[in-house]
C-alpha positions in Angstrom: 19.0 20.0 9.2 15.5 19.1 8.0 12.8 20.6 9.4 9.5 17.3 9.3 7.5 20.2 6.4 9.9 19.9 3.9 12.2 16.6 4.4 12.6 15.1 0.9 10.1 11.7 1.1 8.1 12.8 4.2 4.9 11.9 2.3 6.7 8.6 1.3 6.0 6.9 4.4 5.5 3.7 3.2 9.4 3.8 1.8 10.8 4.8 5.1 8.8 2.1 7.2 9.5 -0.5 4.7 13.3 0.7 4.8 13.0 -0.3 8.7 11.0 -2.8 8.6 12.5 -6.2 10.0 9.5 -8.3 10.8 7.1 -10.0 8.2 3.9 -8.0 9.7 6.2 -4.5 9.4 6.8 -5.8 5.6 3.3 -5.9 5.5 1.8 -3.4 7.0 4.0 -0.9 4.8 3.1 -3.0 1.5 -0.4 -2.8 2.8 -0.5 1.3 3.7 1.3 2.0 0.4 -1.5 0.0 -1.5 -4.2 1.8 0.4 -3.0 5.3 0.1 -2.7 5.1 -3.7 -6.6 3.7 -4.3 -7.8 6.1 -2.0 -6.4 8.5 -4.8 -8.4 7.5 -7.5 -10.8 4.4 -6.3 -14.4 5.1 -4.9 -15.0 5.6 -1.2 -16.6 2.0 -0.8 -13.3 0.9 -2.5 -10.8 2.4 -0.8 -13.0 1.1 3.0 -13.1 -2.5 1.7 -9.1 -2.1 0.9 -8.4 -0.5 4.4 -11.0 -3.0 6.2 -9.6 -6.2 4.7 -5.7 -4.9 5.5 -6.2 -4.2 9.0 -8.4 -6.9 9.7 -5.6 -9.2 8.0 -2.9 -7.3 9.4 -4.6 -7.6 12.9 -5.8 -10.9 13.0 -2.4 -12.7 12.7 0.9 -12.2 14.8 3.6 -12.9 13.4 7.3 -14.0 15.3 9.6 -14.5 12.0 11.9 -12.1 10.9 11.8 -11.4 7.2 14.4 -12.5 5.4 17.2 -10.0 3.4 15.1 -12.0 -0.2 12.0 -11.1 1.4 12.6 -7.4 1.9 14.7 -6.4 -1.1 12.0 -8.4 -2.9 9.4 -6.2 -1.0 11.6 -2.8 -1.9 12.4 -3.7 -5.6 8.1 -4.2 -6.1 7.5 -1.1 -3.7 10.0 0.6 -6.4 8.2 -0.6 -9.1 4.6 0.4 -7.9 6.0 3.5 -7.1 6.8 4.2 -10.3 3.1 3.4 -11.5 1.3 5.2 -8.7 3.4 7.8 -7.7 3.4 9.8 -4.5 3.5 13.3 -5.5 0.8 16.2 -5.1 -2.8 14.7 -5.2 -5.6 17.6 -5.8 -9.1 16.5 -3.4 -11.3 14.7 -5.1 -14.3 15.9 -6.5 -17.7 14.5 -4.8 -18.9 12.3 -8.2 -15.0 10.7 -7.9 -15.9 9.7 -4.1 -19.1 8.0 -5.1 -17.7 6.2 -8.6 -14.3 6.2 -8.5 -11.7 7.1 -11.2 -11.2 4.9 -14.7 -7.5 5.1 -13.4 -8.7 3.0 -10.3 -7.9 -0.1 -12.9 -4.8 0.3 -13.4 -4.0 1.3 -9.5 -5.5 -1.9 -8.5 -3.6 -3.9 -11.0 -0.2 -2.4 -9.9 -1.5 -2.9 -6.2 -2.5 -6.5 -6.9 1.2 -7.2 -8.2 2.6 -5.1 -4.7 1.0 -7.1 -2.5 2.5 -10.5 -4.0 5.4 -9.3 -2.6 3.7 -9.4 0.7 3.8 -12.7 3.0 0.4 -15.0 2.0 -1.2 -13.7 5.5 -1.4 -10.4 3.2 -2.0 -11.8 -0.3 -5.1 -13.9 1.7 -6.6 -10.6 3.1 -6.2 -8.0 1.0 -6.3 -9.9 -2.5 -9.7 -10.5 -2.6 -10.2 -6.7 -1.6 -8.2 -5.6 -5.1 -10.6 -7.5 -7.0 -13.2 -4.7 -6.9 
């Protein structure tokens, strides 16, 4: 049996709650986490609280009482999939103090990828956090 330190994907949390996920705001919120998780790797610190500001304040602000459909979820896998491929999840070394303050040049890129995730999203999500990954 796995033991939580060193299941295979335990760091992939995004995957396994978007694997779950049945609602549109559980779509979400995983598209959202995954986003903000990979520009905190490389974006600024002011970045990466204007990302995580405008998803939860998205996220929060609307309910939601539909059930994603089986489109909208493998659509939401196949571009987690994709940006996962970009971004990656493995090993991340701390950031060093200059990187908080400025970011990373690969911040770009990250937010491009990011921009494309969260059009898999539900337009509740592409209206909050969009304007946030135009840094």
């Amino acid at each position: 049996m796995w033991a939580s330190d060193d299941f295979p994907g335990a760091s992939n949390v995004p995957w396994q709650l978007l694997i779950r996920a049945r609602q549109q705001d559980e779509v979400d919120a995983a598209l959202a986490s995954a986003v903000v998780h990979a520009v905190a790797q490389v974006g600024s610190r002011e970045q990466v609280v204007n990302i995580a500001r405008a998803a939860h304040a998205g996220l929060a602000a609307h309910e939601f009482a539909a059930s994603a459909s089986s489109e909208e979820r493998l659509a939401a896998i196949d571009a987690a999939a994709i940006f996962d491929d970009y971004c990656g999840n493995g090993y991340h070394p701390p950031k060093p103090h200059q990187i908080d303050e400025v970011g990373d040049p690969a911040v770009v890129g990250v937010l491009n990828a990011a921009r494309q995730l969260v059009l898999a999203g539900s337009e509740n999500l592409q209206k909050s956090i969009g304007p946030a990954l135009q840094v």
